[in-house]
N, C-alpha and C positions, 0 to 999 in steps of 0.2 A: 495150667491155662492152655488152651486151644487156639492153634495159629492155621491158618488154611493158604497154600502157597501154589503159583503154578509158573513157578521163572522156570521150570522144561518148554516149557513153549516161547521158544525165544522167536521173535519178530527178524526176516531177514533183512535187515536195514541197508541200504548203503554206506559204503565206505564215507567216516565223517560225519553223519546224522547225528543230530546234538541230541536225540534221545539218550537217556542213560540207562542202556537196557539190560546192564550189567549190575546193575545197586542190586537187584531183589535178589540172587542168587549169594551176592557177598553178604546180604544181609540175613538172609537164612543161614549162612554158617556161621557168621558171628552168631546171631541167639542162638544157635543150638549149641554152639561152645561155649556159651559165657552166662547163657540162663536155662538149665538144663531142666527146670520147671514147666518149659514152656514145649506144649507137643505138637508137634507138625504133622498134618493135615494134607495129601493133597486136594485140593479145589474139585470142585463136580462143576459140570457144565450147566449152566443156566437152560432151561429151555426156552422149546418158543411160543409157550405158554405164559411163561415168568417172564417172559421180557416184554412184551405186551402188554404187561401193567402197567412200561413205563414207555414205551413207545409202538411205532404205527407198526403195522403189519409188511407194508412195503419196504420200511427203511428194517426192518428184521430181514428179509427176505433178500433187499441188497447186498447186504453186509453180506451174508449166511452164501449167495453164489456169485457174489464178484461183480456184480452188474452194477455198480453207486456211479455216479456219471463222476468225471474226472475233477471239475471243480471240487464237489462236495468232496471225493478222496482227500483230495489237498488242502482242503480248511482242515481234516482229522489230524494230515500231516505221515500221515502212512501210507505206503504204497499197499495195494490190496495184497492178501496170502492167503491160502488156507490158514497159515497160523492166528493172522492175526485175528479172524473168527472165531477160532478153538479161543485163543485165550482171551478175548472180548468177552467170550462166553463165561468162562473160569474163574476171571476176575469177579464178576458179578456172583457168579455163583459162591465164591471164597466170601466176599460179606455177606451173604443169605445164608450162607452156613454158619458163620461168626453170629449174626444177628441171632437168629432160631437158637443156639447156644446160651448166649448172652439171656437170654428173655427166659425160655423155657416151656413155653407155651406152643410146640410145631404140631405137624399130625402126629407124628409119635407118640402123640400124648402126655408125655411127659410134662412134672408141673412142678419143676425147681428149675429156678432160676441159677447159672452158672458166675452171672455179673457178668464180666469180662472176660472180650474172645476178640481176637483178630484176624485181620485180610493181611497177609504180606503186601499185596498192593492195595489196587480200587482206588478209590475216590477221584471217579472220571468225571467232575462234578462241569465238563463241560459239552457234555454229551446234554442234547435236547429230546423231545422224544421221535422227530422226525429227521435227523443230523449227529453227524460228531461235530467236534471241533478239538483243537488243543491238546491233542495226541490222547482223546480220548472217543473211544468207540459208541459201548454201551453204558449207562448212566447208574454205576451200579448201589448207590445207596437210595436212588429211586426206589429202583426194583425191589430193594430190602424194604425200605419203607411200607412199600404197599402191598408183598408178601406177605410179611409180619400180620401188617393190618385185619390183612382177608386169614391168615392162620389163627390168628388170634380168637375175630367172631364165630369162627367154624367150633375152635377147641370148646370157646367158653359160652357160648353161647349168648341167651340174655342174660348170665348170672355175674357178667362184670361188664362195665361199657365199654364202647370203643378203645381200642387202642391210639396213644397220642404220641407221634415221633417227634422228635426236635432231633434237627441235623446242625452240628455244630461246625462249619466248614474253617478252619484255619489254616487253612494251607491259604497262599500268598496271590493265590488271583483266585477276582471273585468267582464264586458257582452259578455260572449265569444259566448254564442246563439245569440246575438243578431248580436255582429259583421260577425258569419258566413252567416248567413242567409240575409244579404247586402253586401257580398264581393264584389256581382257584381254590385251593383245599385246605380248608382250616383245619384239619387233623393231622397236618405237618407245617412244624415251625423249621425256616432255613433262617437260620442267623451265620453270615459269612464278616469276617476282619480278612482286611484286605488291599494291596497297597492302592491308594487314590488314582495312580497314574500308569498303573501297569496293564495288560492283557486280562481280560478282555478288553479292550477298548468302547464297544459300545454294551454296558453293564443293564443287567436285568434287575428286577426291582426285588428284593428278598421281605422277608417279613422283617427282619432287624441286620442293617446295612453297616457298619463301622469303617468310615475310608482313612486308611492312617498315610501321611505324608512321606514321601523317598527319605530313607535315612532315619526310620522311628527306631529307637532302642530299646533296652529292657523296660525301662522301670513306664514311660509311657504306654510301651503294646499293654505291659501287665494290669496297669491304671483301666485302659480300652476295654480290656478283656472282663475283668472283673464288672465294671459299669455294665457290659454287654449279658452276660450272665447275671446281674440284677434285674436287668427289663426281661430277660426270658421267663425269667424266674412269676414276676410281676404281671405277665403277657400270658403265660402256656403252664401244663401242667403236665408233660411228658412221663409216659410209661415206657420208653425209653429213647436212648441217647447214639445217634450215631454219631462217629468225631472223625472229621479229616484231620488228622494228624499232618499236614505239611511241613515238612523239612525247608524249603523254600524263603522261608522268611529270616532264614540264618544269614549271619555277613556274609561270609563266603560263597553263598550263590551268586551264580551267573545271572539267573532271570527275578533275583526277589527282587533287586533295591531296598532292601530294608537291613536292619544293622542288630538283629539279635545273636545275642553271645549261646553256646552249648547252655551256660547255667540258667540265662532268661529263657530258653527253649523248654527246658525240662518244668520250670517256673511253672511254663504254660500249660502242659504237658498236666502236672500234678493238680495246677488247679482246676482243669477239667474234669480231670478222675474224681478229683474230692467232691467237685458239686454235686457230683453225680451219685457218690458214694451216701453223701449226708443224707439223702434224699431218695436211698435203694431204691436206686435207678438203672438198670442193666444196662450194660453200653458198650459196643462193637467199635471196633474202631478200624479204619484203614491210614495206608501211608501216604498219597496223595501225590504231590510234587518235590521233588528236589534235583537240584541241578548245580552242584557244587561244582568248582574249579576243580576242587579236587575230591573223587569221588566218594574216597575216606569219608570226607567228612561229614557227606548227605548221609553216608550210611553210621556215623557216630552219633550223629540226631537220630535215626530213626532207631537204634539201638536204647539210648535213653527211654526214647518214649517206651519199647518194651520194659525196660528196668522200672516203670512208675507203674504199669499197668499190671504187671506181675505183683509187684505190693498190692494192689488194690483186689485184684483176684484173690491173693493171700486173704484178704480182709472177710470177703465175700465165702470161701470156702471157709473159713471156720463159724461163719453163721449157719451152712448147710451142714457142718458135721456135727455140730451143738448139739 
């Protein structure tokens, strides 16, 4: 399985920033110690081509030379860097690289589908296409989205229809960039689970919304989750599947409020892969949000969710070597 990582470019924070800009780096040495199946990737830079899909020419051009006026810096939550453009850029680019894998359809031509591939980060689902917000820059399963799309019609031409996204957002606050930036476009479904009372505070409208209550536990998210994947199911018919994988909704976060255990995480985890599996469906995935007390343990969730996706890939490679 193929992971795409770019925690070398690390954000000069100040002293104290509740960012936790240290997971992805801990987290690439756990999987490479502990699931030795899985190959890492550095990330390519998105262009300013690519990113365009998902947002204006201006707010690319801010970012890219330091010029964002100071309020909007401050809704991102980052102070401006050179880096933080390099890996704005990287992250997005790391699930374009994951997606195009996952699917199999890029200009390369190529026309085997890999199933599953991963972003060490991404899922900056609060990125709009003219704004960050919420320590997120550029909006990077946007851009996969509608890369995919345009690589897809190119490859195949008119000898298969459109391609159909569904973005599975579960990480713990809603994707309010991502919903805005598809309000109008029926060829991607955003279904976000999400706690009711958390950030964003003023929430944008997704195609399939689920607000779960401060304090939901396993067996209820699971109940939500399942329901929510019936109506997608019911609603859209996706050629494939990007998944925020959020850590976030674990008890131990700082910013979930919600109360799920490691085994209801992977629960969650598993039954993503499976819908998707049942229904050979290619699916990229990034890690999204986590913000534990203790930083273990964001990166013990995000490690599980490797350990399920690695089986599923397993699953998927023995259809390709058949």
């Amino acid at each position: 399985m193929q992971a795409f990582y770019a925690d070398h470019f690390v954000l000069p924070l100040p002293e104290g920033h509740r960012f936790p800009m240290a997971k992805y780096k801990l987290l690439r040495d756990r999987v490479v110690q502990e699931i030795p199946g899985v190959k890492m990737n550095q990330a390519p830079a998105a262009s300013d081509g690519e990113l365009a899909l998902a947002h204006t020419p201006d707010y690319i051009a801010a970012i890219t030379q330091g010029t964002l006026p100071a309020a909007p810096q401050r809704e991102i939550g980052f102070p401006w860097s050179l880096a933080i453009s390099e890996r704005a850029r990287r992250s997005v680019g790391a699930t374009v690289a994951a997606a195009r894998l996952a699917l199999g359809a890029g200009d390369d031509g190529k026309d085997q589908a890999q199933g599953v591939a991963a972003n060490m980060a991404g899922g900056t689902h609060h990125a709009y296409s003219h704004k960050g917000g919420g320590f997120c820059v550029f909006n990077d399963v946007a851009v996969a989205a509608r890369l995919m799309q345009a690589e897809w019609t190119r490859h195949y031409k008119s000898s298969r229809p459109p391609l159909q996204v569904a973005i599975i957002d579960l990480d713990v606050h809603q994707g309010n960039g991502t919903a805005s930036i598809f309000a109008n476009d029926s060829s991607v479904f955003t279904l976000s689970l999400h706690g009711a009372k958390n950030f964003p505070f003023r929430k944008e409208a997704s195609d399939l919304d689920v607000e779960l209550p401060d304090g939901c536990q396993d067996s209820a998210y699971l109940e939500a989750l399942e329901q929510a994947l019936d109506e997608l199911q019911r609603r859209f018919q996706p050629g494939l599947v990007l998944y925020l994988a959020g850590a976030d909704p674990f008890e131990g976060d700082r910013l979930g409020r919600l109360k799920l255990t490691y085994d209801g995480l992977e629960a969650r985890d598993r039954r993503v892969f499976d819908w998707a599996w049942q229904r050979r469906i290619p699916l990229a995935f990034c890690m999204a949000g986590g913000y534990g007390v203790k930083i273990d343990e964001t990166v013990q969730v995000q490690v599980n969710t490797y350990r399920v996706a690695f089986e599923y890939w397993c699953k998927w490679a023995q259809i390709n070597t058949a």
